[in-house]
C-alpha positions as CSV (number, residue, x, y, z in Angstrom):
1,X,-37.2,102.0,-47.2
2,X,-40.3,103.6,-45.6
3,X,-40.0,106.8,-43.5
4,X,-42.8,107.0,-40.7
5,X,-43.1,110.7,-39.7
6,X,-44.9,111.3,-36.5
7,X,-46.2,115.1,-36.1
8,X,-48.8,116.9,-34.4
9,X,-48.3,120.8,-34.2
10,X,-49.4,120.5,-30.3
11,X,-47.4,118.9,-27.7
12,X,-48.6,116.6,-25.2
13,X,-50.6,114.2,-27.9
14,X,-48.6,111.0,-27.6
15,X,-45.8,111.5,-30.5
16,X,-42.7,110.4,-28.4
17,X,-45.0,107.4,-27.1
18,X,-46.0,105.9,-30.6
19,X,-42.7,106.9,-32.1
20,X,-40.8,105.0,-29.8
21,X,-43.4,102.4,-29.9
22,X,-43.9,101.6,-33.5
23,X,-40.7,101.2,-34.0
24,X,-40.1,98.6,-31.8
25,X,-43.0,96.9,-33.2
26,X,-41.1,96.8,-36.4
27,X,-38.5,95.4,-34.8
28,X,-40.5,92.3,-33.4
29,X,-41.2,91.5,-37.2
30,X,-37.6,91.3,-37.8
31,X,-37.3,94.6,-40.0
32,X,-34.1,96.7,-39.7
33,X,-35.5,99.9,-38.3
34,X,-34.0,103.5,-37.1
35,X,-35.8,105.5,-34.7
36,X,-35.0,109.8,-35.7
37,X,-35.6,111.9,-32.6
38,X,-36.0,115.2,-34.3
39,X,-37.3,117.6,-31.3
40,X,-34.7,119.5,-29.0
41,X,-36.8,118.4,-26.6
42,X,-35.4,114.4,-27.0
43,X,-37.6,112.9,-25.1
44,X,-37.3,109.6,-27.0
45,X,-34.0,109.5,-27.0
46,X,-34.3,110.0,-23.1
47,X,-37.5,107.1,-23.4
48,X,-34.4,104.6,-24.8
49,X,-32.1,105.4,-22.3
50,X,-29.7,107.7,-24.0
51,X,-28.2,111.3,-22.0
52,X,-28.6,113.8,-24.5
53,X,-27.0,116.2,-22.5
54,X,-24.0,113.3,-22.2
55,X,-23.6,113.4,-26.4
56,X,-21.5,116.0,-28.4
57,X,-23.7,117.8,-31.0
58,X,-22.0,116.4,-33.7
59,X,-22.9,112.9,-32.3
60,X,-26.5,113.6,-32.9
61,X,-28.3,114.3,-35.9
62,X,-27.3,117.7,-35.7
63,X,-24.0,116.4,-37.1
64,X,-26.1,114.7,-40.0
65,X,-27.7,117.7,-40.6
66,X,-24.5,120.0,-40.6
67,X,-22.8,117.6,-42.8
68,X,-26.0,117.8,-45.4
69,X,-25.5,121.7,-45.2
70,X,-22.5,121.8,-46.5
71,X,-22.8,119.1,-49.0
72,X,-21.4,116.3,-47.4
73,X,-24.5,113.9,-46.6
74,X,-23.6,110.5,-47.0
75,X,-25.1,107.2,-45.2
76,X,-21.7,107.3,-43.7
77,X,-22.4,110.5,-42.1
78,X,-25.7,109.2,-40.6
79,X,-24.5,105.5,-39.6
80,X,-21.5,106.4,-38.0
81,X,-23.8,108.3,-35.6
82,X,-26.3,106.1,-35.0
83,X,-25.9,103.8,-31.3
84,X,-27.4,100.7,-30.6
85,X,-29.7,101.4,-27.3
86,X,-29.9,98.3,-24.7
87,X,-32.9,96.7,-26.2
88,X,-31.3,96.2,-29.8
89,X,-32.8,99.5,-31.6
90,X,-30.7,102.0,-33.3
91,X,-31.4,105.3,-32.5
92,X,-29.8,108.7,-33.8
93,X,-30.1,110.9,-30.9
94,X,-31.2,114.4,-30.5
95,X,-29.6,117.2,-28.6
96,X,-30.5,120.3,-26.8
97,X,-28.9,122.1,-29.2
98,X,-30.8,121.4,-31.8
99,X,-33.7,124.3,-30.3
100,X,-31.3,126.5,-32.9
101,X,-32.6,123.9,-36.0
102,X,-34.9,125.7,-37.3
103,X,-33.2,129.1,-37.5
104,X,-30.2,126.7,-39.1
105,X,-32.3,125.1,-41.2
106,X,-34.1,128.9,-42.6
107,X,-30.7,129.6,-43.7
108,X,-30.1,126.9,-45.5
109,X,-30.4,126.7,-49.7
110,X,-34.6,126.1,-50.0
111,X,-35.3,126.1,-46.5
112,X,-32.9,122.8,-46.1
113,X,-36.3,121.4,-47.2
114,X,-34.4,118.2,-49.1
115,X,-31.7,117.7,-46.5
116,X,-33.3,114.6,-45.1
117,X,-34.4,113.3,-48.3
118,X,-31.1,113.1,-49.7
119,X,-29.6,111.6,-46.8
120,X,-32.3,108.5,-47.1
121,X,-31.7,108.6,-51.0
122,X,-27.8,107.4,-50.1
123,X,-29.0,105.8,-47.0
124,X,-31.3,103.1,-49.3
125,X,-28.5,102.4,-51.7
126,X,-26.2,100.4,-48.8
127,X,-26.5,96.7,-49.2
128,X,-28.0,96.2,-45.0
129,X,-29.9,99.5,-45.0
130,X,-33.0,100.2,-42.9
131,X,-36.5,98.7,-43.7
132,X,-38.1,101.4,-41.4
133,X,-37.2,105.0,-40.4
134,X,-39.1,106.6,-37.7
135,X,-38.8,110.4,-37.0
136,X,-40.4,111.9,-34.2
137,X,-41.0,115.5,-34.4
138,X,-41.2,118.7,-32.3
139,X,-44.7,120.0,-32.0
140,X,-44.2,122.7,-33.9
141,X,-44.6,124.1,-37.8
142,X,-41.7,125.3,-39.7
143,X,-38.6,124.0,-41.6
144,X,-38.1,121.0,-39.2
145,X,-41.7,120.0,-40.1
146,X,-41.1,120.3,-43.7
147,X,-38.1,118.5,-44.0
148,X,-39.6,115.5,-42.4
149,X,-42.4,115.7,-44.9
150,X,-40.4,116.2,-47.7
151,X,-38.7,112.7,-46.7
152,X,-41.7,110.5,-45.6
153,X,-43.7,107.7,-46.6
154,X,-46.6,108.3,-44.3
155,X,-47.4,111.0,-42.3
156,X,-49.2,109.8,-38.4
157,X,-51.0,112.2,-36.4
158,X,-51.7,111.2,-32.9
159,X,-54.8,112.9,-31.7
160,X,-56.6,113.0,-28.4
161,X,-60.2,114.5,-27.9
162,X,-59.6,118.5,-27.3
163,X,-60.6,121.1,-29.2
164,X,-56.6,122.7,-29.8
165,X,-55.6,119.6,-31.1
166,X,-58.3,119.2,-33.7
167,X,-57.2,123.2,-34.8
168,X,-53.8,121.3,-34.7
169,X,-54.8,118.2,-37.0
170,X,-55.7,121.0,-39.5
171,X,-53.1,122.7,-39.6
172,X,-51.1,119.6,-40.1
173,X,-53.0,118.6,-43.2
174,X,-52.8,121.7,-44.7
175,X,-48.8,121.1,-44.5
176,X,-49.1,117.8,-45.7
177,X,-51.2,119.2,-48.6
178,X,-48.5,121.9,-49.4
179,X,-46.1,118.9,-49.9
180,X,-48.1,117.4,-51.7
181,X,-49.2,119.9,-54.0
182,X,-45.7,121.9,-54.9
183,X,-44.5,118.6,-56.4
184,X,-41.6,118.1,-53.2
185,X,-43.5,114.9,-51.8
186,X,-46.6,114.3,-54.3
187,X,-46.9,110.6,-53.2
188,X,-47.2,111.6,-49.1
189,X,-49.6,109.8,-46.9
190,X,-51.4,111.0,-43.8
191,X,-53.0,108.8,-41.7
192,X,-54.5,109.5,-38.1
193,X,-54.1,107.8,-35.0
194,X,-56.7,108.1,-32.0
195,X,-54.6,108.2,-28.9
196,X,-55.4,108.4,-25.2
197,X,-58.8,107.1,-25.8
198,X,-61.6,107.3,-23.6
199,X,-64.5,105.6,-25.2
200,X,-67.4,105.9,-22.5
201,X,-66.4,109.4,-22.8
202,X,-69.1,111.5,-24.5
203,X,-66.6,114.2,-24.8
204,X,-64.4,111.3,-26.7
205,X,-67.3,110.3,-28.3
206,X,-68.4,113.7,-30.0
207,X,-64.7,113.7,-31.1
208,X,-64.6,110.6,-32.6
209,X,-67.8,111.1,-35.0
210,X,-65.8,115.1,-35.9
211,X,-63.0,113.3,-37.1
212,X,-65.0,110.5,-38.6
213,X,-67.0,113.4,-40.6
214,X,-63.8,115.2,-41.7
215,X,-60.8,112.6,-42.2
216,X,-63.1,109.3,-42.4
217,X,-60.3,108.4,-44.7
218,X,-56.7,108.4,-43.3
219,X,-58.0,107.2,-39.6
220,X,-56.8,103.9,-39.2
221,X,-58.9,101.5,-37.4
222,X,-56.3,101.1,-34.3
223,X,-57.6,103.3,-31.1
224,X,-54.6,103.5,-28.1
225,X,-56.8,103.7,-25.0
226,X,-55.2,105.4,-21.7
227,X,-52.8,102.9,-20.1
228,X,-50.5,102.8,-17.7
229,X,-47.8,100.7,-19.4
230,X,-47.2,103.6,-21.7
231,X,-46.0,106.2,-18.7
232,X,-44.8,103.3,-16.8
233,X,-42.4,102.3,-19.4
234,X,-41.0,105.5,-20.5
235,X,-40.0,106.1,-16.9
236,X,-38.5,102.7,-17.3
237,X,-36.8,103.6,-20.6
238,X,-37.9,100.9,-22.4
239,X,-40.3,100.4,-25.0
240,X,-43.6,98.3,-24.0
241,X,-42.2,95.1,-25.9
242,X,-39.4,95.0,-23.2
243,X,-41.4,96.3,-20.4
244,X,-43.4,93.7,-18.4
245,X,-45.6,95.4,-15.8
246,X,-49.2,96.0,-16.1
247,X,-51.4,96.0,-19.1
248,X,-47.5,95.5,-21.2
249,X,-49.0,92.6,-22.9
250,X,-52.4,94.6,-24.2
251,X,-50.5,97.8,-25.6
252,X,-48.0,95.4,-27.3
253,X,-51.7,93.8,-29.1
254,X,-52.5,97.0,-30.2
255,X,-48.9,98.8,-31.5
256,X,-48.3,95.4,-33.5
257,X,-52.2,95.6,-35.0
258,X,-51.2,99.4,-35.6
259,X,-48.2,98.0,-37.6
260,X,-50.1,95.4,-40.0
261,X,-52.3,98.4,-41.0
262,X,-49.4,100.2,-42.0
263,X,-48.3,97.3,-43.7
264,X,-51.5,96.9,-45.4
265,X,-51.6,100.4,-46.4
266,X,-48.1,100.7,-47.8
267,X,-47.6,97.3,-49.3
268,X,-45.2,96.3,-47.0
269,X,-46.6,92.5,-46.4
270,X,-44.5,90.8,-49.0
271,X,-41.5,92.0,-47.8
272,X,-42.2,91.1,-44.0
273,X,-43.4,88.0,-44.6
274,X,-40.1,87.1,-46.7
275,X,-38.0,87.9,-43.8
């Protein structure tokens, strides 16, 4: 099971967008995947068509959380709150209560830094588990943040051309390093995502070569351009793959050529390509 956590510590970068939308790429390869909204704010949950404000707390992964904090994490616990949305993909929902998370989480024994982990440790040993998990996160640091490292394959950072998201991008990485380097996630990925793309931008331009002499590395060749499909079909609440107006068909290129890089960079093709 891979865990695809998408973080920026700056809002308004695209997370809900790609979250939402890689995961339904998944899906059109056949893979069993789970979409995590993370962020109070649950936005993706709203994106898939799901009333947060509808849902008791306990229905949301707040209850998987509160169940892992006093010891009773199971992949019972999470599965029995996860709902099937209308275009086949199973979400666990977030809820407005969950602004309180992090103060929870604080509280918790180390930080509730392995809550998450734990839970996808029983989650992988049920016979029809998930291929893919998908978290989207609030644009924030803290234990919410960490958790999600703690538990992830890959780290992706959407990033748009503006000088607070590259102080952002920075600050992510040094996170991801921290992981990394107290032993809690030592085999962590980052990889970084160009999102609402202008390319005969200068401004876009001069961005692209900073990031290119910085984090050459973990960019992945895929570049998400401005499009209106992407508004379009979150006011829709549907992912581009079921949305069909304008430029539908283009985005739906580019999330499923975002997807065979991951699957390139994680060793996934074997396993795809069996199913």
């Amino acid at each position: 099971m891979h865990v695809y956590a998408l973080s920026l510590e700056k809002g308004g970068c695209g997370k809900t967008a790609l979250a939402v939308n890689i995961a339904a790429a998944f899906q059109q390869l056949g893979l069993r995947v789970l979409l995590i909204d993370l962020d109070a704010q649950a936005s993706a949950t709203h994106w898939l068509g799901v009333d947060s404000d509808t849902l008791q707390p306990d229905a949301s992964v707040l209850g998987v959380l509160n169940d892992a904090m006093k010891n009773r994490v199971s992949a019972q616990s999470l599965r029995s709150r996860v709902r099937e949305t209308a275009e086949g993909m199973h979400l666990l929902a977030a809820h407005g209560m969950m602004a309180s998370l992090p103060a929870q989480l604080s509280s918790a024994p180390l930080g509730g830094l392995f809550l998450l982990k734990q839970a996808f440790a029983d989650l992988a040993q049920v016979a029809d588990t998930y291929d893919i998990v998908v978290l989207d996160l609030p644009p924030a640091r803290g234990p919410v943040l960490a958790m999600a490292l703690a538990a992830a394959t890959r780290c992706l950072a959407p990033v748009q051309s503006e000088d607070l998201v590259v102080r952002a991008l920075n600050a992510l990485i040094t996170s991801v390093q921290q992981i990394q380097a107290n032993g809690v996630n030592p085999d962590l990925q980052v990889s970084i995502i160009r999102n609402k793309y202008a390319p005969r931008s200068t401004a876009d331009r001069v961005f692209d070569q900073l990031l290119r002499d910085h984090y050459a590395r973990q960019m992945v060749r895929s570049v998400f351009p401005i499009r209106a499909a992407l508004r379009d079909s979150a006011a829709m609440q549907q992912s581009v793959f079921r949305y069909t107006g304008p430029d539908a068909t283009e985005v739906r290129t580019l999330f499923l050529q975002l997807i065979e890089e991951l699957v390139a960079l994680d060793g996934r093709a074997d396993a795809i390509e069996a199913k």
